[in-house]
N, C-alpha and C positions, 0 to 999 in steps of 0.2 A: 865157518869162519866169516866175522862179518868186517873184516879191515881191510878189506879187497882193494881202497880208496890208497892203503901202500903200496901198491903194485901197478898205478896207476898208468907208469913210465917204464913199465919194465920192457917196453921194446930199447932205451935208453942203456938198459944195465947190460954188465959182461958176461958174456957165455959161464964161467964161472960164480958166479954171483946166481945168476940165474938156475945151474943146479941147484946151486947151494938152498936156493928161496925150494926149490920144487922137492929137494930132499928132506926139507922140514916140512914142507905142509905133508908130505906122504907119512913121517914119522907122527905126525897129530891125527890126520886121518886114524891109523891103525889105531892110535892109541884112541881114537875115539870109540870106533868097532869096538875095541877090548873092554872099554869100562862100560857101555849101552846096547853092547848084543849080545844076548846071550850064548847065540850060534859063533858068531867070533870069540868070547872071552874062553868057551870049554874049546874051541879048533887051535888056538894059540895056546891051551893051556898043553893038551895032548899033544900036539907036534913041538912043541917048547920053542914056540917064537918070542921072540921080544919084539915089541913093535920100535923101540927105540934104536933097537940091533938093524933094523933092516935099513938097507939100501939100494942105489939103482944096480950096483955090485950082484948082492944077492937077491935082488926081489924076485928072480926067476925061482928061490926054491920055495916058496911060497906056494903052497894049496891052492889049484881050481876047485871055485864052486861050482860042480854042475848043474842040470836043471834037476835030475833028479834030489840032489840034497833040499834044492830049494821047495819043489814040492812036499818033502816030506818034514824038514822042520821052516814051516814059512815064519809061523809064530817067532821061534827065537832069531827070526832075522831083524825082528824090529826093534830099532834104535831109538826112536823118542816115545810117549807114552801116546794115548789113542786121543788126543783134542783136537 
């Protein structure tokens, strides 16, 4: 996300407002995982997450990745291409 320049005052905005701002960037986050990792798009597909469903509510039931997954598929952790 490169609009960070909107956020600029966010010591300014309301406790509310300010979930609000941090429960959308976590809902694009995920959804970025989902559509550029391959390790996230098959871990959300098996566990049947919606990145759009999740919240500060539930994000507890959300998968730890350990070290071991990460050793074993490093490859499909990567989200942009190799430049």
């Amino acid at each position: 996300m490169r609009d960070f320049h909107k956020y600029k005052e966010i010591d300014k905005f309301s406790q509310r407002r300010i979930h609000s701002i941090q429960e959308q960037l976590l809902a694009l986050h995920l959804k970025y995982c989902q559509e550029n990792s391959p390790f996230y798009r098959k871990l959300f597909k098996k566990q049947k997450i919606n990145p759009g469903k999740v919240n500060f509510d539930n994000l507890c039931q959300l998968p730890f990745t350990d070290k071991a997954e990460i050793e074993k598929n490093n490859d499909e952790f990567f989200a942009v291409g190799p430049e």
